[in-house]
N, C-alpha and C positions, 0 to 999 in steps of 0.2 A: 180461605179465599180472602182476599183484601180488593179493597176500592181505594184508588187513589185519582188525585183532581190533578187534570192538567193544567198549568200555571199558562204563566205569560211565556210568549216563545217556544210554547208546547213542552215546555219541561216538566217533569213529573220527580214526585221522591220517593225512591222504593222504601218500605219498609225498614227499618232498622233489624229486624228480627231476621229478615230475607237478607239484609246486605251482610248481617254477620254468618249467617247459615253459607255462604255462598262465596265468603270474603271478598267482597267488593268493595272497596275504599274509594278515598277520593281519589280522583284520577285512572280509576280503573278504566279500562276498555270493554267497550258489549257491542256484541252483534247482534243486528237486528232484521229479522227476516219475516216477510208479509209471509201470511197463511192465508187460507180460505176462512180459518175461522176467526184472524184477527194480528196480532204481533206478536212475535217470540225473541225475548232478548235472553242472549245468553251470553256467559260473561267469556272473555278469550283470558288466555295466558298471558302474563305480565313479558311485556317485551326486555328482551334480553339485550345486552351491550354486544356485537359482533360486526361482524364484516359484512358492511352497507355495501360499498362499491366496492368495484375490481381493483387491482390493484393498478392496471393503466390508469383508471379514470383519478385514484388517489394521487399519483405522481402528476399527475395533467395538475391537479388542481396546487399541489404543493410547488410545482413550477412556477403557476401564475401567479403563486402567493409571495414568492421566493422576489419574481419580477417586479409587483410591485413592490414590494419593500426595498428593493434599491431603488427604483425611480424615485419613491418616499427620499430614502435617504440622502438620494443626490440633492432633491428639493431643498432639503433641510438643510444642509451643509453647504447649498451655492452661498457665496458671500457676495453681497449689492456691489 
């Protein structure tokens, strides 16, 4: 059993002995779910690199990107 103090902005630091048993580094992810009898953090899977959006929504966005960067361009190359 461990006791730990909640800080300023309700942060807490787990154990070192727990964070290595458990592998939770910095930047690790936990979920955190009320119980009746108190809080249950559990750690999730390191997020993987993959496919966010669909693929319309990616060309939508590589379009807009596409658009600005000529407007950009033209900007830059008007001469006074």
């Amino acid at each position: 059993m461990y006791q730990i103090k909640v800080r300023h902005k309700g942060q807490v630091t787990l154990p070192a002995e727990l964070r290595r048993r458990l592998k939770i580094d910095e930047g690790s992810l936990l979920e955190v779910e009320l119980r009746p009898e108190g809080i249950l953090l559990k750690p999730l899977p390191p997020i993987e690199g993959g496919r966010v959006v669909g693929e319309e929504v990616y060309r939508e966005v590589i379009e807009d990107l596409e658009r600005l960067r000529g407007k950009w361009q033209r900007l830059l190359w008007r001469t006074p």
